[in-house]
Backbone as JSON, one array per atom type, in Angstrom:
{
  "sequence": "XXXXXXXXXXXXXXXXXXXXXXXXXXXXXXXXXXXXXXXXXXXXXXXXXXXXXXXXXXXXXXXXXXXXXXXXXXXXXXXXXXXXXXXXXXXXXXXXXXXXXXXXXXXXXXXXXXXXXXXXXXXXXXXXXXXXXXXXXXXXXXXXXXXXXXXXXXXXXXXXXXXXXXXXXXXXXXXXXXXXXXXXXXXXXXXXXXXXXXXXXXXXXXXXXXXXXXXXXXXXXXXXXXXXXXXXXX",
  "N": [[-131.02, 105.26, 71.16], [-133.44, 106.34, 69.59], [-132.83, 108.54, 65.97], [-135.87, 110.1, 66.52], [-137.03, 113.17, 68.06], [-136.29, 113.59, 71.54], [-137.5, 114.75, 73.27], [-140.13, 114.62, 72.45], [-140.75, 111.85, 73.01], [-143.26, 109.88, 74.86], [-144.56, 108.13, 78.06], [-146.38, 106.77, 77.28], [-146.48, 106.85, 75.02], [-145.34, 104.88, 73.29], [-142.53, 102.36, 72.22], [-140.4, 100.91, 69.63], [-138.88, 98.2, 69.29], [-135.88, 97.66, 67.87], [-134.79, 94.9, 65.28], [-132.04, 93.57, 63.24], [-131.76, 91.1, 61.33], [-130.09, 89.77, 59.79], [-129.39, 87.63, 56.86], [-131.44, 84.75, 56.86], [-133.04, 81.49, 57.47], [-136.17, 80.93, 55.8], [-138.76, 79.35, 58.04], [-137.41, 79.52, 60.41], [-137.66, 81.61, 61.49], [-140.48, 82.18, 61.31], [-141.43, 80.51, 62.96], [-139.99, 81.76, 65.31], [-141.08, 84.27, 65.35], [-144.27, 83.06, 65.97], [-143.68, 82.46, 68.37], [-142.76, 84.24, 70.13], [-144.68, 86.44, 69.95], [-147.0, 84.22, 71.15], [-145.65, 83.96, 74.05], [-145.66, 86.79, 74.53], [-146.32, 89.5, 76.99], [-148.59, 92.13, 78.37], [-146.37, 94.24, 78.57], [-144.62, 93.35, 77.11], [-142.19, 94.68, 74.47], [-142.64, 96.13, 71.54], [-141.83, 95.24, 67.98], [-139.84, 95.42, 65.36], [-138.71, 93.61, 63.05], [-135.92, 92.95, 61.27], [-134.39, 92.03, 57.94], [-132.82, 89.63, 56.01], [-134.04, 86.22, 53.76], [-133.07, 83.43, 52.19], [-133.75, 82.27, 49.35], [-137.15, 81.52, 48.81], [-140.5, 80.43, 47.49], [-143.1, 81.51, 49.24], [-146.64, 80.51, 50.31], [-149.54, 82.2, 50.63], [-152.5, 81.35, 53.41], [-154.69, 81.5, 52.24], [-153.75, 80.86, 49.95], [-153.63, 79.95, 46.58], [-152.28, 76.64, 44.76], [-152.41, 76.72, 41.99], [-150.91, 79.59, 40.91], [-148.42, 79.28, 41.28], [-146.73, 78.58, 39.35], [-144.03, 77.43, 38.03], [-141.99, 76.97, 39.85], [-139.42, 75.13, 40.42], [-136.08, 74.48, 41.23], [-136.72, 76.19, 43.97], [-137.61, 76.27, 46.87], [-141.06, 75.39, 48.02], [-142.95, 76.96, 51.02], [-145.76, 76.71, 52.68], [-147.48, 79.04, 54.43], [-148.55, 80.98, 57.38], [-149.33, 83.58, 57.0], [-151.68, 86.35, 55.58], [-152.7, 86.44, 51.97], [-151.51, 85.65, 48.45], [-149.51, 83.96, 46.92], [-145.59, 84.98, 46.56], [-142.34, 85.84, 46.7], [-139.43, 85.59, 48.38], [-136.0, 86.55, 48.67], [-132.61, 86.96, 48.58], [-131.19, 89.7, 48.94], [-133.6, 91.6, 49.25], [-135.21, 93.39, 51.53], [-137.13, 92.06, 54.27], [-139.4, 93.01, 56.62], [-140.52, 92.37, 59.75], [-143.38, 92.94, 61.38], [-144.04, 93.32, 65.05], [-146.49, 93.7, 66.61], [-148.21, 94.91, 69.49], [-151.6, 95.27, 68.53], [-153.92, 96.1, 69.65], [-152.65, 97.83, 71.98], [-150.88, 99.7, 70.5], [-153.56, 100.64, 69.36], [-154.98, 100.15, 66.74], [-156.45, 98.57, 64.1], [-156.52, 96.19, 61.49], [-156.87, 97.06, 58.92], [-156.0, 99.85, 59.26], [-153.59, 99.32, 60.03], [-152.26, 98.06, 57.94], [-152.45, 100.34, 55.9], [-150.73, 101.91, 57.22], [-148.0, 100.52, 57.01], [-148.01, 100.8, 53.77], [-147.8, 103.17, 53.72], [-145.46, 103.95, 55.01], [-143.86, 102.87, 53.09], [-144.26, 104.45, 50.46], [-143.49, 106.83, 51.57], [-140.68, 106.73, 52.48], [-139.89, 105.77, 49.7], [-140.18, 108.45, 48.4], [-138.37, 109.92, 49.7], [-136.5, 109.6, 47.99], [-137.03, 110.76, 45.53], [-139.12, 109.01, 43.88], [-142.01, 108.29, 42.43], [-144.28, 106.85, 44.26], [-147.63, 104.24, 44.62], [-150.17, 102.89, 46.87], [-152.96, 100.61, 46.19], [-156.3, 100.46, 45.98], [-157.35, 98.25, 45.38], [-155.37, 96.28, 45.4], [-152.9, 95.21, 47.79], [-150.21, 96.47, 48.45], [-147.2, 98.43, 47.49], [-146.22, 100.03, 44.83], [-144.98, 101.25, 41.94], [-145.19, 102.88, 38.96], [-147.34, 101.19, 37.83], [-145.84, 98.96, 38.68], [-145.01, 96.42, 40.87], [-143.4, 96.65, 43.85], [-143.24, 96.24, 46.5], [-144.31, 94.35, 49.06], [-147.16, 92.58, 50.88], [-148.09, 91.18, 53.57], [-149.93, 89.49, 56.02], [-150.77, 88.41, 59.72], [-152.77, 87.92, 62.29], [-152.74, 87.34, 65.98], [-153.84, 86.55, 68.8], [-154.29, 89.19, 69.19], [-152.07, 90.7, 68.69], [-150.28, 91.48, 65.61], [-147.97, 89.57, 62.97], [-145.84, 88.64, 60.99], [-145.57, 91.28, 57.41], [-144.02, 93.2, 55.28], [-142.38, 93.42, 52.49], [-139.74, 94.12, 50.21], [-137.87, 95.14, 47.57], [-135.22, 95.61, 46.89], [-131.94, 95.34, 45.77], [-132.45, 92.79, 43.9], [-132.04, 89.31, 42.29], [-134.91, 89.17, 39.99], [-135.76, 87.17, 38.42], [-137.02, 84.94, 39.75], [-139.65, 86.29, 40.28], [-141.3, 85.55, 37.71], [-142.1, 82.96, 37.83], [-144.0, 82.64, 39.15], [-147.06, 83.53, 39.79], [-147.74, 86.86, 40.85], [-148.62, 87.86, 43.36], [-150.7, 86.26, 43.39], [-151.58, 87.59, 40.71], [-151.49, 87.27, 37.58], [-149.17, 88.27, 35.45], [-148.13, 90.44, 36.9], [-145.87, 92.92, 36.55], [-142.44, 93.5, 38.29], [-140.43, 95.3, 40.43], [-137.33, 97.21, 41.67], [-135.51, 98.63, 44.27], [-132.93, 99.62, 43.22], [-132.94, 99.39, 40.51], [-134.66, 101.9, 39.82], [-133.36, 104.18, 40.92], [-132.44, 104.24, 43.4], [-131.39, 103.89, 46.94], [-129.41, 100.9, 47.91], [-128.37, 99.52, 49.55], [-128.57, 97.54, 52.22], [-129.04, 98.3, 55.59], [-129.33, 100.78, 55.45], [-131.46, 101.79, 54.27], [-133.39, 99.97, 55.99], [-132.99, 101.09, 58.13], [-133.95, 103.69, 57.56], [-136.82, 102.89, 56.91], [-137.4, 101.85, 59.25], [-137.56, 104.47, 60.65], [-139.79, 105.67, 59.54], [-141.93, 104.01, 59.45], [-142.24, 104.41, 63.06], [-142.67, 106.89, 63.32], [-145.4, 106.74, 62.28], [-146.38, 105.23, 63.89], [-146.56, 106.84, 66.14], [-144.27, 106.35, 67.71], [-141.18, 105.91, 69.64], [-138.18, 104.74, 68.7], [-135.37, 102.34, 68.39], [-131.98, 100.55, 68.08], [-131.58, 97.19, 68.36], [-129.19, 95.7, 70.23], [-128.56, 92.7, 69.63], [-128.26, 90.34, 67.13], [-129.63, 87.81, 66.66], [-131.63, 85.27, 65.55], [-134.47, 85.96, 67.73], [-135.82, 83.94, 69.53], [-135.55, 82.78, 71.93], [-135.77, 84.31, 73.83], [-136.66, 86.44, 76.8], [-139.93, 87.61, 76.94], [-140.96, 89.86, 78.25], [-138.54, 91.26, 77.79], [-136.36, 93.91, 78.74]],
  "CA": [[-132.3, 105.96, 71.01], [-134.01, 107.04, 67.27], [-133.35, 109.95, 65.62], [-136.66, 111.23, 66.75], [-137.47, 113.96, 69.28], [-136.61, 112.01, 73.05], [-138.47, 115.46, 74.26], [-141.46, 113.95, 72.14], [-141.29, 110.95, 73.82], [-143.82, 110.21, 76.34], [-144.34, 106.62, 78.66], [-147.43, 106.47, 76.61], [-146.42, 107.02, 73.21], [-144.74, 103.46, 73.02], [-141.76, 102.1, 71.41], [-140.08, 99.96, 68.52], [-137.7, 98.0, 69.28], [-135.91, 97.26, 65.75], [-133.77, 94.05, 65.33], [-131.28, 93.55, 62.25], [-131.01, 89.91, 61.64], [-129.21, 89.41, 58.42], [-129.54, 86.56, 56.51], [-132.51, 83.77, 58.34], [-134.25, 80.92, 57.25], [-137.68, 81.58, 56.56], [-139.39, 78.79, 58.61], [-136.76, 79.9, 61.73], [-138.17, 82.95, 61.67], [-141.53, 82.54, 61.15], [-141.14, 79.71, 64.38], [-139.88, 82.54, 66.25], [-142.65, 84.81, 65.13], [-145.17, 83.16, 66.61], [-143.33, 81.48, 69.89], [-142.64, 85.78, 70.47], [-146.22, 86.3, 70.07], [-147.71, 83.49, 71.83], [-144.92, 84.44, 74.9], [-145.59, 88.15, 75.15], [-147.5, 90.04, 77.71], [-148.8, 93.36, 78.18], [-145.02, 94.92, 78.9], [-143.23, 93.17, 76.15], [-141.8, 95.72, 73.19], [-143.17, 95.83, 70.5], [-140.42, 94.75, 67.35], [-139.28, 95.09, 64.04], [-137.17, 92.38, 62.58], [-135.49, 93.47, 59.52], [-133.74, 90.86, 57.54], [-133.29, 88.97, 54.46], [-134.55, 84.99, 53.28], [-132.59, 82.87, 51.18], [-134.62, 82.15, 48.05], [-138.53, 80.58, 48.75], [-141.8, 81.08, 47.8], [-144.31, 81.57, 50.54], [-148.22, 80.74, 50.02], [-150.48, 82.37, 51.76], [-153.31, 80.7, 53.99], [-156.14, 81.43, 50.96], [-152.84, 80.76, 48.57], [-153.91, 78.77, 45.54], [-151.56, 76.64, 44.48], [-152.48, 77.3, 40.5], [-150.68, 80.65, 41.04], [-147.08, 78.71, 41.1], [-146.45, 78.25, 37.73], [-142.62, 76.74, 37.74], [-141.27, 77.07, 41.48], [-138.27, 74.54, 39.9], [-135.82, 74.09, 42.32], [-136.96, 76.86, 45.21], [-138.5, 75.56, 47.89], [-142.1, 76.64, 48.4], [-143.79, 77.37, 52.1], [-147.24, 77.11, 53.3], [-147.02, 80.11, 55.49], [-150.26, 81.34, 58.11], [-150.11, 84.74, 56.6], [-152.74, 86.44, 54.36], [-152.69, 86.99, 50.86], [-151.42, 84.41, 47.83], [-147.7, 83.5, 47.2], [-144.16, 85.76, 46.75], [-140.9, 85.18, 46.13], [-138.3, 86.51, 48.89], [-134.56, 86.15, 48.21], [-131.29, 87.87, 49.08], [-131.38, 91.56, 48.36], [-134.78, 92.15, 49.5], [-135.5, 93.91, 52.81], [-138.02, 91.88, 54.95], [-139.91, 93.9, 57.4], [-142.1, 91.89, 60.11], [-143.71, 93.74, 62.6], [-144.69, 92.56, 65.6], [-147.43, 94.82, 67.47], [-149.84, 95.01, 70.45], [-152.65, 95.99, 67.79], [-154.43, 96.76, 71.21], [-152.13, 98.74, 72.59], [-151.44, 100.71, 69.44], [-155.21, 101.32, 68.79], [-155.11, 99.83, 65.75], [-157.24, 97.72, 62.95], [-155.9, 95.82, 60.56], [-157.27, 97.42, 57.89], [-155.35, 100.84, 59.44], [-151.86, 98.25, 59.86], [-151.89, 97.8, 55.94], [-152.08, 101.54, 55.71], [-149.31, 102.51, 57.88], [-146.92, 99.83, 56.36], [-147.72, 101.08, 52.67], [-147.66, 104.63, 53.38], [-143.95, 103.99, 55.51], [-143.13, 102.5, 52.25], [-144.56, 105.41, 50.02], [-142.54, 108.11, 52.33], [-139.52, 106.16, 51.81], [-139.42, 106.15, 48.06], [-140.22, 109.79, 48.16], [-136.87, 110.5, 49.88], [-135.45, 109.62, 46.38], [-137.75, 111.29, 44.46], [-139.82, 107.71, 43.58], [-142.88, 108.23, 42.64], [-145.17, 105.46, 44.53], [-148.53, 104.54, 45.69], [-151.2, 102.11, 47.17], [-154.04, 101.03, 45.19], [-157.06, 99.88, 46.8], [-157.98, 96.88, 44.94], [-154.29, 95.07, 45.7], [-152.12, 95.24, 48.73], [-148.98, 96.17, 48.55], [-146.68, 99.26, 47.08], [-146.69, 100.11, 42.9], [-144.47, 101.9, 41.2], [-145.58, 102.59, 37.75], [-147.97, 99.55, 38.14], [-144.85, 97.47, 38.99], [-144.68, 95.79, 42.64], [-141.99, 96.9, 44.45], [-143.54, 96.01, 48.01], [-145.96, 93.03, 49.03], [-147.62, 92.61, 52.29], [-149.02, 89.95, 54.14], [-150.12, 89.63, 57.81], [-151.68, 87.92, 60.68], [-153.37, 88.78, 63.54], [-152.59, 86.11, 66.81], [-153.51, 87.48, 70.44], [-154.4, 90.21, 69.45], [-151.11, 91.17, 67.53], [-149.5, 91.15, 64.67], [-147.33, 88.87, 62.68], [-145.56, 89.26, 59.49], [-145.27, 92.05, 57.51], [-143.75, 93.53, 53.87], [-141.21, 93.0, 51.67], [-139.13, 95.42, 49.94], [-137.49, 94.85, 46.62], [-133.83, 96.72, 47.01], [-131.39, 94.75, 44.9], [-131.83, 91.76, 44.07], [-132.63, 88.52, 40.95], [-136.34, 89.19, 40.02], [-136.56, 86.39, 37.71], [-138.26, 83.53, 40.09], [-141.22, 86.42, 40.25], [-141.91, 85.29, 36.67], [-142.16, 81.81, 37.58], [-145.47, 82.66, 39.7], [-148.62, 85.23, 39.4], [-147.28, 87.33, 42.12], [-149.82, 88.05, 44.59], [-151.75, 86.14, 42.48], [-152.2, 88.32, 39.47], [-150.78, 87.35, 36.46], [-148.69, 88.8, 34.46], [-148.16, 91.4, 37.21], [-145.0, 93.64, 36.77], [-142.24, 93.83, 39.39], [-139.14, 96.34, 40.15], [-136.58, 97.28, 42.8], [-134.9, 100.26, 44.16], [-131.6, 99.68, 42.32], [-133.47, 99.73, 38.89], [-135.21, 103.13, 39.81], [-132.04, 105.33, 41.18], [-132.22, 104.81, 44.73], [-130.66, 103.15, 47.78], [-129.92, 99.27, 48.12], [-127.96, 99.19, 51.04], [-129.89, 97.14, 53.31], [-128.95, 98.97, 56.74], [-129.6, 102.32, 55.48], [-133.22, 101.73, 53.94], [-133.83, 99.63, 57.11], [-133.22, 102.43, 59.37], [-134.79, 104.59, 57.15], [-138.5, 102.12, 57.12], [-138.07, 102.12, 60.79], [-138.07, 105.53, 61.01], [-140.86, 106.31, 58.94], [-142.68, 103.38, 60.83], [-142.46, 104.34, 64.35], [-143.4, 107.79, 62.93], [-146.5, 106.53, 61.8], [-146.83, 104.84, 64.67], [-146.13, 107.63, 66.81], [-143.57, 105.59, 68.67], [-139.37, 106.17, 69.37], [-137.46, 103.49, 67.98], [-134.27, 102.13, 68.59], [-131.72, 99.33, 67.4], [-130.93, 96.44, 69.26], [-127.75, 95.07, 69.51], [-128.82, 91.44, 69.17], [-128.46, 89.97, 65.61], [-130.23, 86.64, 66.45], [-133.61, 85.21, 66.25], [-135.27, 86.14, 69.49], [-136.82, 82.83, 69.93], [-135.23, 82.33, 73.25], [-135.79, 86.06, 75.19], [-137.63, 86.91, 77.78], [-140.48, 88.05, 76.32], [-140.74, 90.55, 78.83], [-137.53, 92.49, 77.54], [-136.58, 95.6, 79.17]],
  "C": [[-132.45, 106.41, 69.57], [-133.49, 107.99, 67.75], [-134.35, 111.12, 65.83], [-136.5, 111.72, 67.68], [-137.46, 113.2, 70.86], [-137.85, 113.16, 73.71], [-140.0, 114.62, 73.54], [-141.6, 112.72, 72.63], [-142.06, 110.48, 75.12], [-143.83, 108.79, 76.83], [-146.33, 106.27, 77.68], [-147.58, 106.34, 74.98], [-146.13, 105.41, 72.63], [-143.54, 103.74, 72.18], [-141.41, 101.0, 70.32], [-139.11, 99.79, 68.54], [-136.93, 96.71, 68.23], [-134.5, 96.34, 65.91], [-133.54, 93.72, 63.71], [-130.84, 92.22, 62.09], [-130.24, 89.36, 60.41], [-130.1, 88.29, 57.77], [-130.24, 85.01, 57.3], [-133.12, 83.24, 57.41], [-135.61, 81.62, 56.86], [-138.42, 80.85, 57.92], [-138.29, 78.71, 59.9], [-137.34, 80.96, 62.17], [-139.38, 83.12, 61.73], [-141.91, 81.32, 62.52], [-140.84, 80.89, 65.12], [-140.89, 84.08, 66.59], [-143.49, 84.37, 66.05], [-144.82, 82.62, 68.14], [-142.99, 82.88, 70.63], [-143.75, 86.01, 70.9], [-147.33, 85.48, 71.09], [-147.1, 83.83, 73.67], [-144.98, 85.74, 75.68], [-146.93, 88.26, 76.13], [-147.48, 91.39, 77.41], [-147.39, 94.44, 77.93], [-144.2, 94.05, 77.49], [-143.45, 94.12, 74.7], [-142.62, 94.8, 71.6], [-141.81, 95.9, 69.64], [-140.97, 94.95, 65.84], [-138.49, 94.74, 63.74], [-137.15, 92.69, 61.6], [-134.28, 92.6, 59.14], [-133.97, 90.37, 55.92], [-134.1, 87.28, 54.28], [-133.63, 84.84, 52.06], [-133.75, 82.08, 49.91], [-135.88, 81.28, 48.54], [-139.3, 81.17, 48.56], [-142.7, 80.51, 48.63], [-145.46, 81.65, 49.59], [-148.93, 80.94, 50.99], [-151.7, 81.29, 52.24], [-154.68, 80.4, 53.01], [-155.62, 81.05, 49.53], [-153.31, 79.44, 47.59], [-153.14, 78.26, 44.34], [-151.44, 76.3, 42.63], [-151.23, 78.4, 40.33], [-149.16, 80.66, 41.23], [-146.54, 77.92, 40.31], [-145.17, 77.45, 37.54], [-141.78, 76.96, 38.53], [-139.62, 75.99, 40.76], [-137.25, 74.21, 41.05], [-135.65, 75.18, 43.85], [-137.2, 76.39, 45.67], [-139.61, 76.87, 47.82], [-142.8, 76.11, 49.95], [-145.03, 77.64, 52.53], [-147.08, 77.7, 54.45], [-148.79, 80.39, 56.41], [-150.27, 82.75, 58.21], [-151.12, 84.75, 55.78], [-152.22, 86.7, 52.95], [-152.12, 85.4, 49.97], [-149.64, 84.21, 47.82], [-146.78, 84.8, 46.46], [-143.17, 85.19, 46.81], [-140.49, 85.97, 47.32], [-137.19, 85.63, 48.66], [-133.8, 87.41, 48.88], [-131.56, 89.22, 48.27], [-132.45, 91.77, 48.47], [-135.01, 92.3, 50.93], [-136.93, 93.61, 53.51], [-137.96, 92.58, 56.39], [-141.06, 93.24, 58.57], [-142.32, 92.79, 61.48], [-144.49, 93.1, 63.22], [-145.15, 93.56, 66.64], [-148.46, 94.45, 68.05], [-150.76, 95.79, 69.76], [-153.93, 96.61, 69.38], [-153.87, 97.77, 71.85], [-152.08, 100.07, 71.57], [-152.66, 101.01, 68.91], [-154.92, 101.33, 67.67], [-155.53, 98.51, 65.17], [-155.97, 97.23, 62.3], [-155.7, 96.66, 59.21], [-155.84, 99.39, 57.93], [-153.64, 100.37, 59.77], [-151.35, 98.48, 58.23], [-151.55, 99.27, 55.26], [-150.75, 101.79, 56.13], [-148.47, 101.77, 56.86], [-147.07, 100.36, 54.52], [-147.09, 102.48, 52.67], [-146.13, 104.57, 53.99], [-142.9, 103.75, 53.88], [-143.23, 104.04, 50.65], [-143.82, 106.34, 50.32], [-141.37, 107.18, 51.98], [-139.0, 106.42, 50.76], [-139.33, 107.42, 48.08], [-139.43, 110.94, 48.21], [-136.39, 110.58, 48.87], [-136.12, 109.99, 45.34], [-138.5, 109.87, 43.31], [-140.93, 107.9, 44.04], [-143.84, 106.83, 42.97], [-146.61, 105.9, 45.48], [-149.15, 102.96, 46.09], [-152.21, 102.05, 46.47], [-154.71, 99.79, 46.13], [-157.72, 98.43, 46.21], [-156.66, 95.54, 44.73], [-153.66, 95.9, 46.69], [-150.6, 95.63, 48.12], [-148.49, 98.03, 47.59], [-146.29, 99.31, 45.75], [-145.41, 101.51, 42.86], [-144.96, 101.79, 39.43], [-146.36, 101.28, 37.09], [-147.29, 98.65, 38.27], [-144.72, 97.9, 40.51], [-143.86, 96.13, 43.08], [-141.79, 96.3, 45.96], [-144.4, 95.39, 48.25], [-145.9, 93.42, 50.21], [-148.19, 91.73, 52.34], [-148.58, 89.66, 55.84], [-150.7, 88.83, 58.29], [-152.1, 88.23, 61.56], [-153.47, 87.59, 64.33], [-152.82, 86.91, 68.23], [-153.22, 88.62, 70.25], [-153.03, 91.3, 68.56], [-150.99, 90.88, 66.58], [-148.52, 90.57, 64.09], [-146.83, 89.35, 61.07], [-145.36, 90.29, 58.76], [-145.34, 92.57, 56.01], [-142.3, 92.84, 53.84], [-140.55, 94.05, 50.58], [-138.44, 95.23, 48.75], [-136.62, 95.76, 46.64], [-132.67, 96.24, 45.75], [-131.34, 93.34, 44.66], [-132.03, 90.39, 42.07], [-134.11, 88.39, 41.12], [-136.94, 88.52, 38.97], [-137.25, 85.45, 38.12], [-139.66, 84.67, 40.14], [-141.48, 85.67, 39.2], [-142.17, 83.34, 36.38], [-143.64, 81.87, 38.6], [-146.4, 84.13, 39.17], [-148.13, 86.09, 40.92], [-148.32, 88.09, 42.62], [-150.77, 87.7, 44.45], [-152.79, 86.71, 41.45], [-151.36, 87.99, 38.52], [-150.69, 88.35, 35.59], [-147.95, 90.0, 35.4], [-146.53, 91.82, 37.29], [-144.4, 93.51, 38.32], [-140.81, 94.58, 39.22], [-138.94, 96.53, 41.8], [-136.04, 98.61, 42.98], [-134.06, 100.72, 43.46], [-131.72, 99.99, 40.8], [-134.33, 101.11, 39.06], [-133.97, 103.94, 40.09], [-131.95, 105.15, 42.59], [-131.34, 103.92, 45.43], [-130.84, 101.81, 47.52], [-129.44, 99.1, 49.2], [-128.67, 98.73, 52.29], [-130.34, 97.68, 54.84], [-129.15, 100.3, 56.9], [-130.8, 101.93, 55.09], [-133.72, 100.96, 55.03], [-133.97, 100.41, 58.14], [-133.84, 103.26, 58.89], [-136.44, 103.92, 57.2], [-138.63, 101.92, 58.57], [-138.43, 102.88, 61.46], [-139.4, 105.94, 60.83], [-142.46, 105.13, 59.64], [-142.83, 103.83, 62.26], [-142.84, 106.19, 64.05], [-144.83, 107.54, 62.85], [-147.18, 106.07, 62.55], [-147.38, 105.89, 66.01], [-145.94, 107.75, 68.28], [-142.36, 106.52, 68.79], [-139.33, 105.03, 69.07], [-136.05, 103.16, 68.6], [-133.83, 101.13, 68.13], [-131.33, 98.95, 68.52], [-129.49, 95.96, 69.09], [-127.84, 93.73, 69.71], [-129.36, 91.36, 67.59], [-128.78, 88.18, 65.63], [-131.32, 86.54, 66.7], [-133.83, 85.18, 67.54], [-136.13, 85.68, 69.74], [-136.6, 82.79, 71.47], [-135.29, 83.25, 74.12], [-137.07, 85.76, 75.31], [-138.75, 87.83, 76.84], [-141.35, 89.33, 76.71], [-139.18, 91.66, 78.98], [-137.42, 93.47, 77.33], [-135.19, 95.98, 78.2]]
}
């Protein structure tokens, strides 16, 4: 059971049930994404998969591939999120959330919130000043990136998620326009003062997620893609 309040828990509040998968493909994961999605019914948990990607850049669905200046030998991904292309690699804390936007009484537009502001409260633990700025997606530190976002919406849920910049090599950003802005600045937690440890800032963004949600949480003890569960798991 979370850290939070079980007396605050009610059969209405909902939960988040938060899976740790280490090191994953992207295109395993983003297969099990939507075969989750397409699978669930009203009763299946809602999830956060927290995990890393071995080095690719992803382009989004409107991604224009101008905006991938010297990919070299990455592999790059035509992905069916939103937004333009990103780099994930080892040492960065992917975040996808997968939610009954129905059930949680929630927009998209109020999704993008939650997930910046989880990321905003986060930094703040370590005295990191960060914010959201309304004319790009994603989490800023001193106008450098620290946190992208990109989503989908399938049946009604959600797909996809953020990305987290903890420790890791942030020279393939400079081989694209990252989020399709050139030139745009990027930075990690390890170069500000704070945590990199991927299992502690993961439990800490799940907290501050299912807060926001105003869910309980819990970890699973499965560390594999959950292509093959019941998608009805109690």
């Amino acid at each position: 059971m979370s850290p939070l309040s079980e007396a605050a828990a009610t059969p209405e509040s909902g939960r988040l049930l938060v899976k740790q998968l280490g090191l994953q493909p992207y295109e395993a994961v983003w297969r099990a994404m939507r075969e989750y999605t397409d699978r669930r019914d009203p009763s299946s948990p809602d999830q956060l998969w927290l995990l890393q990607h071995p080095p690719v850049f992803t382009l989004g669905q409107a991604g224009r591939p101008e905006h991938l200046l010297d990919p070299g030998e990455i592999p790059v991904i035509h992905t069916d999120r939103g937004g333009q292309v990103t780099y994930h690699g080892p040492g960065q804390l992917i975040a996808y959330l997968l939610l009954d936007l129905r059930r949680a009484r929630l927009g998209i537009r109020a999704l993008v919130s939650l997930l910046e502001q989880a990321v905003v409260d986060l930094l703040a633990e370590h005295r990191i000043q960060a914010r959201a700025r309304t004319d790009a997606l994603g989490v800023y530190v001193d106008e450098r990136k620290i946190a992208a976002l990109g989503l989908r919406v399938r049946r009604g849920c959600s797909l996809h998620g953020l990305s987290l910049n903890l420790d890791m090599d942030l020279e393939p950003f400079g081989r694209i326009n990252p989020c399709g802005y050139p030139g745009l600045a990027v930075t990690q937690l390890a170069d500000l003062g704070g945590p990199s440890d991927m299992l502690t800032v993961g439990r800490a963004l799940s907290r501050h997620l299912a807060a926001g949600l105003g869910y309980t949480w819990e970890i699973s003890d499965t560390h594999t893609i959950p292509a093959c569960e019941p998608a009805h798991e109690r």
